[in-house]
N, C-alpha and C positions, 0 to 999 in steps of 0.2 A: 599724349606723347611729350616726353622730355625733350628740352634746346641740348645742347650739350656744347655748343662754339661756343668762346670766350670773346669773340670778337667779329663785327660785322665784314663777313666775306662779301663782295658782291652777287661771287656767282652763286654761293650758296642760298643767296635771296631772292635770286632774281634770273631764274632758269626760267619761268612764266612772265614776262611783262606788264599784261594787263591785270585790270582789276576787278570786271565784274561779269556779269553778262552782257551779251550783244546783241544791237539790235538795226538788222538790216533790211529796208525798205518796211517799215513800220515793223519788222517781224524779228524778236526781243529772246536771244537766245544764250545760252553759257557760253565764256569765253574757258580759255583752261585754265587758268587761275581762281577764279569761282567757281566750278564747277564740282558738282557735286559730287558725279557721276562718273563712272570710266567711260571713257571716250572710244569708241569704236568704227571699225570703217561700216557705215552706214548704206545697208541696202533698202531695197525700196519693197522688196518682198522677203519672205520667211525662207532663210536657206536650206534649213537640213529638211529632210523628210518625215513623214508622219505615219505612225505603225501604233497597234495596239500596245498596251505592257503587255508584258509575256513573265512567266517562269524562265528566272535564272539555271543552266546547268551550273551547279555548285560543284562540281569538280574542275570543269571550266575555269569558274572564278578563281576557286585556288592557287591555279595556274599564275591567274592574273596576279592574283596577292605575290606570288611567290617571284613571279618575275620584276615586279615592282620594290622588294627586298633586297633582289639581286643587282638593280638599277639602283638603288640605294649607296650599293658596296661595291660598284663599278664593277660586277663580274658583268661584263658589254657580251662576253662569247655566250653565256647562258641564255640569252632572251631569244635567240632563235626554236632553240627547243621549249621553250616556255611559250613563245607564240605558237608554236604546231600544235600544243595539248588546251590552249586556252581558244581555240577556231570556236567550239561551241557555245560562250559567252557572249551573246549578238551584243549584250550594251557595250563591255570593254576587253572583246576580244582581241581590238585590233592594236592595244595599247602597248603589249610588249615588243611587237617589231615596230610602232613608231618609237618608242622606245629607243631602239638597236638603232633604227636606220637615222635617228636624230642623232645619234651620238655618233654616228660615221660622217654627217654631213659636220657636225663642229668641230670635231679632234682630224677630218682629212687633213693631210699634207699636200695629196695629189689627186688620189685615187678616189672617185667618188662612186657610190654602188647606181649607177644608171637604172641598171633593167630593174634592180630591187627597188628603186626609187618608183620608174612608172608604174609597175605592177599594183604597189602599194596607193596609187595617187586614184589608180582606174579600179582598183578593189571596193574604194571608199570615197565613193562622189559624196557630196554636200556635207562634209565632214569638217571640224575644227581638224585635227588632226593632220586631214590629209591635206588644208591648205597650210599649217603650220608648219610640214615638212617642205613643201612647195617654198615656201617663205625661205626657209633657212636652205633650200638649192640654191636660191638666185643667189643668196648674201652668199653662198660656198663656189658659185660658178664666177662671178663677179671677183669674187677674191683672186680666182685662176687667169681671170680677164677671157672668160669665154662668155662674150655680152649675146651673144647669137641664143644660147642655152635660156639664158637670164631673161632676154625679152622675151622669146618664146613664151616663158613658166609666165608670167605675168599677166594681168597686174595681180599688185596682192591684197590678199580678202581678209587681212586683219591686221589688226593695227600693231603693228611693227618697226618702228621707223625705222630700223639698220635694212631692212629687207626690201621699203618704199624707197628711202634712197638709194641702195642696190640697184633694184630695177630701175628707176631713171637715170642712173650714173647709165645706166646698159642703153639707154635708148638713146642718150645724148651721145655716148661714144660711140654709134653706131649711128648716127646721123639721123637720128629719128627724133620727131619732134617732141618736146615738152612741156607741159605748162610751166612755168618756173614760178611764175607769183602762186600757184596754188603747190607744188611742192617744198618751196621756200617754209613753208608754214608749219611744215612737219618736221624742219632741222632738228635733232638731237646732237648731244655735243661726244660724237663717234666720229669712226675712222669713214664709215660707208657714205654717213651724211657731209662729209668735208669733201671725200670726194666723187661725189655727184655735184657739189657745189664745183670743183674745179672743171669735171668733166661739161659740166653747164657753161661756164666760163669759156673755155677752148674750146666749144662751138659756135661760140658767140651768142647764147641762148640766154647769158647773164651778163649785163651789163658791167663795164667798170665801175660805174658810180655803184651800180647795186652792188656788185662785191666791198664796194667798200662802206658802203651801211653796213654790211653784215660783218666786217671785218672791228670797224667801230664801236658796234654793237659788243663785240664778243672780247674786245679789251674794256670794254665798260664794267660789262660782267666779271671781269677777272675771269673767262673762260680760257685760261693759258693753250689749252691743247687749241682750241676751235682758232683762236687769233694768230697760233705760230701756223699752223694750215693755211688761213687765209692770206698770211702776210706773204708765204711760198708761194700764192699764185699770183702777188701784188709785186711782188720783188725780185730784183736780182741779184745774184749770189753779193754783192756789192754793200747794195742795200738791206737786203735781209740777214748782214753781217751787225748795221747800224740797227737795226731793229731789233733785236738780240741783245745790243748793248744798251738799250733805251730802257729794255723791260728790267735789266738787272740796274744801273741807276740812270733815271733818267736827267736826273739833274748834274750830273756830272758831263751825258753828252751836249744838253744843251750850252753848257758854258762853252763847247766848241764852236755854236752856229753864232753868227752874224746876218745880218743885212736882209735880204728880201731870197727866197728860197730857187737855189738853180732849177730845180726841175718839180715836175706835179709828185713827186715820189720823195723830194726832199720837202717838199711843203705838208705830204702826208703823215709823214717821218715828225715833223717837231709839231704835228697838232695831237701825236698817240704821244709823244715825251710829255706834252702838258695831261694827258690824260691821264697817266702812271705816275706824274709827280702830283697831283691831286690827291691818290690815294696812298703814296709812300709820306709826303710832308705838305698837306693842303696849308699850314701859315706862311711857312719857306714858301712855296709854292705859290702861293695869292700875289707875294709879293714881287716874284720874278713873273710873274703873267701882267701884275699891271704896269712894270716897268721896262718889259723887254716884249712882252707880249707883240703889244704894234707894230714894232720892228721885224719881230720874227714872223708874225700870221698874217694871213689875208684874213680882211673883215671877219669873215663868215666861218673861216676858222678860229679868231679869236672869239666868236660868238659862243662856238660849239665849245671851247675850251671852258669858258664861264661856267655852262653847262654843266661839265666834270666836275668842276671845285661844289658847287653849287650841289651836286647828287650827294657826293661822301659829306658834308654840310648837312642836309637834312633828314640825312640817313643817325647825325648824331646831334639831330636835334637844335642846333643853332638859329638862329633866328637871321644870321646873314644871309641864309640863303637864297633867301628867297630876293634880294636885291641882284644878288649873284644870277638866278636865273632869268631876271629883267634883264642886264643886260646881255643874255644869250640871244633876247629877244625873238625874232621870229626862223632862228637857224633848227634844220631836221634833227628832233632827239628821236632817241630809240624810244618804246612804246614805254618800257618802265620810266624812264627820265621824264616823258611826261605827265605820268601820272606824279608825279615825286610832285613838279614843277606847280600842279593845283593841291597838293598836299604842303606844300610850303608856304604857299600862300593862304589854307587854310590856318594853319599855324598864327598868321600874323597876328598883333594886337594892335589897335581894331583890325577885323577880315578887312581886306579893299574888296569886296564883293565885285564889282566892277572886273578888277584883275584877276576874282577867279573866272567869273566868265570870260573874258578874254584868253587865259592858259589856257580853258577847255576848247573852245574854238582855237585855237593854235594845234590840238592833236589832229591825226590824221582821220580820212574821213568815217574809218570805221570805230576806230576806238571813241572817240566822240558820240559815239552810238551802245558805249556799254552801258548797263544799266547807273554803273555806281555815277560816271560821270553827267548821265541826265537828270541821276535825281539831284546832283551838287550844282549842275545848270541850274536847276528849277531854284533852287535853295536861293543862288545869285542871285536871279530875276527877282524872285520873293520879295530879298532883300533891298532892291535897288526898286520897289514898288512897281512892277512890270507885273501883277498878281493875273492876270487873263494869260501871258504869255508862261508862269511858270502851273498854271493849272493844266494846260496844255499839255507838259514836259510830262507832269505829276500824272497824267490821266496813261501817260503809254507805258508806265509801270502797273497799272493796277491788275494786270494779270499775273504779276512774278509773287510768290509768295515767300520771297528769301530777304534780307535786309534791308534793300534798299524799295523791294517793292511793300513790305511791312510799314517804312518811314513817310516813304509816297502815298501809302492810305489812310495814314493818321493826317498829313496834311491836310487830304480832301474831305476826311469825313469826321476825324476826330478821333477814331479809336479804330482797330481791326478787327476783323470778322472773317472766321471760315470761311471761306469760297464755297456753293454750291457744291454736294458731294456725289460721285456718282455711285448708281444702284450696287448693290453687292453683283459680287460674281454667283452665277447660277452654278449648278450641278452639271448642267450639260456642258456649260461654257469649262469648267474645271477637269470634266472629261475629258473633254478633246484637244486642252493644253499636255494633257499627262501621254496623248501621243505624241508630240513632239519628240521624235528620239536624239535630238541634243541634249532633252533637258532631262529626259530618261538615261543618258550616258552621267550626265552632271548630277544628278541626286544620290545615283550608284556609288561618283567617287566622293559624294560628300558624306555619304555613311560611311564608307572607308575611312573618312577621316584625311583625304589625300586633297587640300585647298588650294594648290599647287597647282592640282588638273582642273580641278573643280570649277572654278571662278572662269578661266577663259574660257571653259566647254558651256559653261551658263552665258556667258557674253556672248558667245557666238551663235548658240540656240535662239537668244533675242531678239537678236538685230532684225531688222524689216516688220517685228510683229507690231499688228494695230492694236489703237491702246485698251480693249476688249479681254485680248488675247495677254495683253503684259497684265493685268490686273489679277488674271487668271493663274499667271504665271508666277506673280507676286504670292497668291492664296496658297499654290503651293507648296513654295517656299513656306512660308509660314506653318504648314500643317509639318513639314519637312524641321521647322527651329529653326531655317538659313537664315536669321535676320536680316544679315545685309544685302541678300540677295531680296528680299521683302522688300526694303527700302530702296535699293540702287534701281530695281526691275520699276516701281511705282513711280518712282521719278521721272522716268522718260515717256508717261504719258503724255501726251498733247492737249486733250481737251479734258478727260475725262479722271479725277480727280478724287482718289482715297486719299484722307491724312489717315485713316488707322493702319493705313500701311507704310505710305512717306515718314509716319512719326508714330512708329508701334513703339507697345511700352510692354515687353516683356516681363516674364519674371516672377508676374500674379502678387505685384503691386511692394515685395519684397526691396526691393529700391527705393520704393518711396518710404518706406516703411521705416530704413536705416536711414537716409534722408531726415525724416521728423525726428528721428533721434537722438540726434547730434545738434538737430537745430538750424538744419538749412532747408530752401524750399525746393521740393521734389522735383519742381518742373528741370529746377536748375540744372538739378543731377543728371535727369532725362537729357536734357539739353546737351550734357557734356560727354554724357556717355555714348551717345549718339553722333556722335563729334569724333572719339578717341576708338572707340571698336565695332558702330553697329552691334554692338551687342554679342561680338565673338568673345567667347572668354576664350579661348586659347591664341588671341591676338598678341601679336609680340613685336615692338617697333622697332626700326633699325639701331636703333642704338640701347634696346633691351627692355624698352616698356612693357608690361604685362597686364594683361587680363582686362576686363571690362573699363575700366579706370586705368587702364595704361600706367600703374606706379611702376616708380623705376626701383632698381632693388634697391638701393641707399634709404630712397624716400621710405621705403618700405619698411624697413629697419627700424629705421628712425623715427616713425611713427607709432608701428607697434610698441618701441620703447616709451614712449613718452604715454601712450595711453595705457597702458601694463598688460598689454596682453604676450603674456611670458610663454605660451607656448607657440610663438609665430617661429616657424622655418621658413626661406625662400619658395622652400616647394610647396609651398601652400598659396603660394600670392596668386594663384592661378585658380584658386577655388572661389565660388561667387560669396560664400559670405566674406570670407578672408578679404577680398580684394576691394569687395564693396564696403566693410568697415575701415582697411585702411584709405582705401578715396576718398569716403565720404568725409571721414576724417581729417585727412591732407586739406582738403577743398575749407573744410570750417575753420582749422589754420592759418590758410591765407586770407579769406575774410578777415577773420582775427586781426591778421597783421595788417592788413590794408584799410581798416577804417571800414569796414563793412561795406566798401562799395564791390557790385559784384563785377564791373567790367575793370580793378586790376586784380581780384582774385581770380578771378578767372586768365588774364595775361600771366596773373605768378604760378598757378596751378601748370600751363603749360611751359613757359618759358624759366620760370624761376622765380621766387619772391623779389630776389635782387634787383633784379632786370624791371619787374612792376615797380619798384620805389623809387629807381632810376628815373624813370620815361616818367611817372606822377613828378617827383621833382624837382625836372629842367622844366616844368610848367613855370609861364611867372606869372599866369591869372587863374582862375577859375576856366576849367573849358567845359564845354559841351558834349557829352558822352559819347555824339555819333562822330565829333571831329578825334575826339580820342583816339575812337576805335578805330576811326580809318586813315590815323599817321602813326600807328606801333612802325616803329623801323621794320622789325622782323617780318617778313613775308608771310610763313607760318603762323604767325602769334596773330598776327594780325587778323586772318581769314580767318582763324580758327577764333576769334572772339569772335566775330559777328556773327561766325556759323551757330554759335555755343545759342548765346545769348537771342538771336533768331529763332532756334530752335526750340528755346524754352516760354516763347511767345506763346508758340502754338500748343504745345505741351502746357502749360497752363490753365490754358480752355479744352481742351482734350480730359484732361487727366481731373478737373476742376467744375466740368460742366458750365463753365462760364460762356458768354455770348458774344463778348469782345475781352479785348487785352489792349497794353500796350509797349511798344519796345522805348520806344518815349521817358516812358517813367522809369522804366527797366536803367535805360544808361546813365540818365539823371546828369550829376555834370561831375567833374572830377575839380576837387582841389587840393593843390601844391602845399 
């Protein structure tokens, strides 16, 4: 997947805060940032029901197809009679009146179809579907402010967040209780989840101080919508005038303040002006904070304001920063600030090892628990000869097999090895997954070709299965082509542990094939392709990536020219040779231009060659491959190297027969 910003947005980097996996009360799991995986609401048993396959009525289906065509081209009045004549298609008979009656619950104004709503909900117990429409009630009854409706329908059974906020805004404005620290976590930057935060707030079920972390937080991000929200439930019309004009120059209204701040609301007011003047003129800036700062802030807001300078600083690579975030010293950052803060301090020349341990114990108590940050504890200790206390660290990774658990094994043992694998799936176990009628509705629409329906009707078929039945589930899939559904589904086992499924290599070795070709190692390609589509060739990124290799069209062009392949059209970039010659191609490119090291061809393949020669040449020493990789500015670039080059660990010994590897040698060191 192509970058396409010219320039470091906050919120566009920093929508996720943390950085790796987490691990709570010894128990070591993905945060969303790391994560591999879609994240789903999590039950503890198998929701839908279990029925043989059966024979499709294929005039049914047509129905189906035909209504789905019509939902296409928004004729919304057809799907009623397209649902009457599709009743006899048990797997997706019910899909043209969800259909209908979703498009009445999002385009209402007022009027919402009640009885056609329950009817369809009590038709289809243990349905994605029917809790999908369920979902989009509350967000449509909530909108009308009829929270009575809203709590009722709830809670909600899939992951949703407009619909999770919905419902709690409904229970909080109805005086019913909420967890706020465990809803807090699901914020998205919408209308539903601002106000559920307010509706939290005005029952007093959200603190002031916590609204105004959340409010801090969301001017950090540059999350304009989410901060003018919060600032409405922080202010009055007075102040939420000065707030307004802070965001448009901030340094203009602090030339008006003086002296020590009249109220908690004016003291809050010129700690967000030092936080927007950081990111409009952080030199201008530094130098009115250390001049006027004192005067203007209380301690612990001039702490927090260091902070700010200090973020957009290591976001473009300076080396002040990290002085800058000393002295923020021990004031509350938001979850991304502190990771920044031991990422600036990895940067230093010499590390103060010392100080990186100290910024990590400075995070809060869980993030201090993801993986990345225990294996960079251990690394401290290491460093600072505390070798009993970082083996310690090193040992409660040795069950992750993602980046930082791959680094944690090479310290303790020296090299990496496949994890114990479990037994293949049986015959019968593969049977009695194919009754699962979620995942018999989900293969239907992915023969259809419809991955829209497809992917949440497989998510939702999953959730609660033991990892027996996902393995199963995965075999499937695979007998089925759904790669990433192979991958995603194998992922969330717990104990029991396929890589030919977590790190299948499609294709009948055609990949690797084009790979030797061109003269790069297959693993690598595995690694990235695996990274960029799962192996979808009809994968297409938001900003128009394509195909197995996610080239973008330009790149695409542009490659075929220069390699002379004279009959390339766009509409070809989606066929697997086409797409796989011009990646493979792209990929040996940026090797080429980066000095053969593979972790910033890999940065330039996805962010842009520019951008890799950039971030190599604000280096002023030699660094370390893993510190590289884990201070790319880019949020994306960044995950996606260590995802890349992780991946092609195991693909190595997978694809190689090899018995160990290592990611070690893989990053090697970069220099400037």
């Amino acid at each position: 997947m192509r970058l396409t910003f010219l320039s470091i947005s906050l919120f566009a980097l920093t929508l996720t805060a943390c950085s790796s996996t987490a691990q709570s009360n010894k128990i070591i799991h993905s945060s969303p940032e790391e994560a591999e995986i879609e994240q789903s609401a999590v039950t503890s048993k198998p929701r839908v029901e279990y029925a043989p396959l059966k024979t499709v009525d294929m005039a049914a289906r047509q129905s189906v197809v035909s209504a789905y065509d019509a939902m296409r081209m928004r004729q919304w009045d057809a799907l009623p009679g397209y649902a009457y004549s599709a009743q006899n298609d048990h797997e997706l008979g019910n899909y043209p009146m969800y259909w209908y009656l979703r498009q009445q619950l999002t385009s209402s104004q007022g009027f919402l179809p009640t009885t056609e709503l329950k009817k369809f909900i009590k038709d289809n117990p243990r349905t994605y579907v029917a809790d999908r429409l369920k979902a989009e009630w509350i967000i449509a009854a909530v909108k009308q402010g009829d929270y009575r409706t809203a709590s009722t329908l709830g809670p909600v059974h899939i992951n949703n967040s407009q619909a999770i906020c919905a419902y709690n805004q409904a229970l909080a404005a109805s005086g019913q209780h909420v967890d706020s620290t465990k809803v807090i976590r699901v914020i998205k930057g919408n209308e539903r989840c601002a106000e559920m935060v307010g509706a939290l707030y005005r029952s007093g079920q959200l603190s002031k101080s916590r609204l105004t972390d959340l409010f801090r937080d969301a001017v950090e991000y540059d999350n304009k919508f989410m901060a003018k929200k919060y600032a409405g439930f922080l202010f009055d019309g007075t102040d939420f005038m000065q707030y307004q004009a802070i965001i448009v120059n901030p340094m203009q209204w602090l030339a008006t303040q003086s002296g020590t701040a009249g109220s908690p609301q004016q003291a809050e007011l010129r700690a967000i002006a030092f936080s927007r003047l950081a990111r409009q003129d952080r030199n201008m800036g530094i130098t009115i904070l250390e001049n006027r700062g004192p005067e203007l802030l209380s301690a612990k807001d001039l702490q927090w304001a260091y902070s700010q300078f200090a973020l957009v600083a290591v976001l473009n690579q300076e080396v002040r920063a990290d002085a800058w975030y000393r002295l923020a010293k021990d004031s509350r950052l938001s979850d991304y600030n502190s990771a920044w803060r031991t990422r600036a301090a990895l940067r230093q020349s010499p590390i103060d090892w010392k100080w990186v341990e100290k910024s990590i114990d400075l995070m809060n108590p869980e993030q201090k628990k993801e993986t990345a940050w225990i294996y960079w504890k251990a690394k401290a200790l290491q460093q600072q000869g505390k070798s009993s206390q970082a083996t310690e660290l090193y040992r409660l990774l040795q069950e992750q097999h993602d980046f930082y658990g791959q680094l944690a094994q090479e310290e303790l043992t020296g090299k990496i090895v496949i994890p114990p694998q479990a037994a293949p799936v049986t015959d019968k176990e593969l049977a009695h997954i194919k009754q699962n009628t979620g995942l018999q509705r989900a293969v239907a629409l992915f023969r259809l070709g419809w991955r829209a329906e497809a992917v949440p009707e497989w998510s939702y078929a999953i959730d609660g299965l033991k990892d027996r039945d996902l393995l199963a589930a995965a075999a499937w899939a695979e007998q089925e082509q759904i790669f990433d559904r192979v991958i995603n589904t194998s992922l969330l086992t717990k104990k029991e542990i396929n890589f030919a499924q977590r790190y299948i290599a499609p294709f009948n070795g055609r990949v690797g094939q084009q790979a030797r070709q061109v003269g790069i190692d297959p693993s690598w390609v595995y690694g990235l392709i695996r990274q960029e589509s799962r192996f979808v060739q009809v994968a297409r990124s938001g900003v128009g990536a394509s195909g197995l290799m996610q080239v973008m069209p330009g790149t695409a062009s542009l490659v075929a020219k220069q390699i002379g392949m004279y009959d390339f059209s766009p509409s070809k970039v989606n066929e697997f040779e086409t797409n796989a010659i011009l990646g493979t191609n792209y990929l040996r490119i940026m090797l080429e231009k980066l000095g053969g090291n593979e972790i910033l061809a890999t940065a330039g393949y996805n962010a842009g060659p520019n951008r890799a020669v950039r971030w190599r040449d604000n280096l002023t020493q030699r660094m370390d491959g893993a510190i590289f990789a884990e201070t790319i500015p880019f949020t994306e670039t960044r995950l996606y190297v260590k995802h890349v080059l992780s991946n092609a660990v195991w693909y190595d010994m997978l694809l190689n027969g090899k018995t160990s590897s290592s990611l070690k040698k893989r990053l090697g060191m970069v220099t400037p």
